[in-house]
N, C-alpha and C positions, 0 to 999 in steps of 0.2 A: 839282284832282282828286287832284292826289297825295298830297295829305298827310291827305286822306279813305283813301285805302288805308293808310296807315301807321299811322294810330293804330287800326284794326281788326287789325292784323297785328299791334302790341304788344300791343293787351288780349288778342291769344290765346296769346304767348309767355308772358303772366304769368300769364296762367292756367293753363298746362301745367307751369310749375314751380312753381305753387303747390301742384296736385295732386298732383304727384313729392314734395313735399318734403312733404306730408300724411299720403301712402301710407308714407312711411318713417316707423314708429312705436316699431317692435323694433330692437336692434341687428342686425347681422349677422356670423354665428360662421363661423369656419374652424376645422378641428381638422390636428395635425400628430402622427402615430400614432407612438411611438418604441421601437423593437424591441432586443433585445439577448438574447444568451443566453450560458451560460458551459458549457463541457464535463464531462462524468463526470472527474473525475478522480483519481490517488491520487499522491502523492509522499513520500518518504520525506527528512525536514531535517535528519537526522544517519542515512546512509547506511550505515555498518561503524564496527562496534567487533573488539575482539579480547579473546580469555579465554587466557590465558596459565596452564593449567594445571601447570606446571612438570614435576616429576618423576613419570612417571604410574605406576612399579613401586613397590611393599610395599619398604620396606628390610628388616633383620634377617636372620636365618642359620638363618631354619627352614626349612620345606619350603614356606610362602609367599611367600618372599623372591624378588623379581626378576619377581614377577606383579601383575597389573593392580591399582592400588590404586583401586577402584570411589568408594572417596571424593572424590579427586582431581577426580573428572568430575563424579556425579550432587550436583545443587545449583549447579555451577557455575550463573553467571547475567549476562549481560551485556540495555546496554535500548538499541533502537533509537527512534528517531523519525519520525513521521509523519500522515498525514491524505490522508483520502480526502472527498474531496462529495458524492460521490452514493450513493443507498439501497438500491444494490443490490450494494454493494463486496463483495468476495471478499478472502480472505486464503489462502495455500497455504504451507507449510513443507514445506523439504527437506532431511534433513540426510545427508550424507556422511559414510563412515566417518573418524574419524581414523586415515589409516596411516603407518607410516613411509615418510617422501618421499626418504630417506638407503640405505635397503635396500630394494631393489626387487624382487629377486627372492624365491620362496616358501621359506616360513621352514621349518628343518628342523622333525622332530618335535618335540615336547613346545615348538614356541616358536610365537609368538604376532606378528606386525607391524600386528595391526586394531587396534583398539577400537571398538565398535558401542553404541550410546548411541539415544537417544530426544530429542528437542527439542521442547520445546512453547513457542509464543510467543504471546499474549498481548493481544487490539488489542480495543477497548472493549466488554471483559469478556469477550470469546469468545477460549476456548483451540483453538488449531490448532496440532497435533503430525503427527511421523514420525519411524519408524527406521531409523536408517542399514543394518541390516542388511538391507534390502529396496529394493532401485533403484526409482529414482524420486518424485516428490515424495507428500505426503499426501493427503487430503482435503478440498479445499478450503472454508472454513467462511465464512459470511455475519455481514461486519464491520461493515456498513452505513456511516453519515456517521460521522466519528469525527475527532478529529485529538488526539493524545497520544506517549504515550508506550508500548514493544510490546517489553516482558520477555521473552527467551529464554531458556529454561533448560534445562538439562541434567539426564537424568534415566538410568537403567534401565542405568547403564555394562557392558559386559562384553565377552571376548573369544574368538572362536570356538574356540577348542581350550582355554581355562584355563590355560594354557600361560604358561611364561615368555617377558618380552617381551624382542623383538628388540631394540637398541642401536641409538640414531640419533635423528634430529628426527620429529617426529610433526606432521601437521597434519592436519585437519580444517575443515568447513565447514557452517554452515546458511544455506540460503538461506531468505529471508522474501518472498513475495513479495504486493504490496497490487493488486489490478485489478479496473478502476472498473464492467467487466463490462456496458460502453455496448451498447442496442439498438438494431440499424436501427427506422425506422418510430415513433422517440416519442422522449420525454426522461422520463427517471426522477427 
């Protein structure tokens, strides 16, 4: 009698994977989702240059001798470098008066230790300027995705009294500044 049960019990084992292995016609898919993102961001790949104007007074023995020679400045030109990724980049210029860092105290009459200038700089295609004779940076102008090269130049030289300039080192300053102007709540 037993081996009456056992061949009822394998015709139903082979019929159960037969049916299993029937049912299986499609393959069967998994998916593995892969995420990644990259931040707003702006960097600058050649950071500071220097413009080495030299001697910034008129030479000669007229009555403009010793006073700002406005050529000296406006035109100067130096190029930084940089890149921003995202589309909603900002660009802001600030420039500082050039003064003498050597005489620090205020200059008698008829003399001069500023020079106040204009800087405009330059980042894929869109000009952002400011002048030094007014604290604080410019306008900040929309530079969007870019990565090149960002010409600052020197423009509008001149110094508050016309005056003859004071003796000593002179320095000055533009700052450039590229920001990527990231918003909560999305990506750009």
């Amino acid at each position: 009698m037993r081996h009456i049960l056992v061949l009822p019990a394998a015709a139903i084992g082979f019929a159960l994977c037969a049916q299993g292995a029937a049912a299986q016609t499609a393959p069967a898919e998994g998916e593995v989702t892969i995420l990644g993102q990259v931040a707003d961001r702006c960097l600058f790949t050649l950071p500071s240059k220097i413009i080495d104007l030299g001697e910034l007074s008129l030479p000669g023995t007229d009555g403009s001798a010793g006073r700002l020679d406005p050529a000296k400045v406006n035109g100067a030109t130096e190029t930084l470098e940089g890149w921003c990724n995202g589309t909603a980049a900002t660009m802001t210029v600030e420039a500082l008066p050039i003064s003498n860092i050597t005489f620090t105290a205020a200059p008698p009459a008829g003399f001069d230790s500023t020079v106040n200038y204009t800087a405009t700089a330059t980042a894929n295609s869109v000009d952002g300027s400011d002048g030094s004779a007014s604290p604080g940076a410019g306008t900040p102008v929309s530079v969007g995705m870019f990565a090149g090269t960002i010409p600052v130049v020197l423009s509008a030289a001149s110094t508050p009294g016309g005056g003859i300039m004071v003796a000593g080192d002179y320095q000055g300053l533009v700052k450039v500044t590229l920001a990527p102007n990231v918003t909560t709540g999305g990506t750009q």
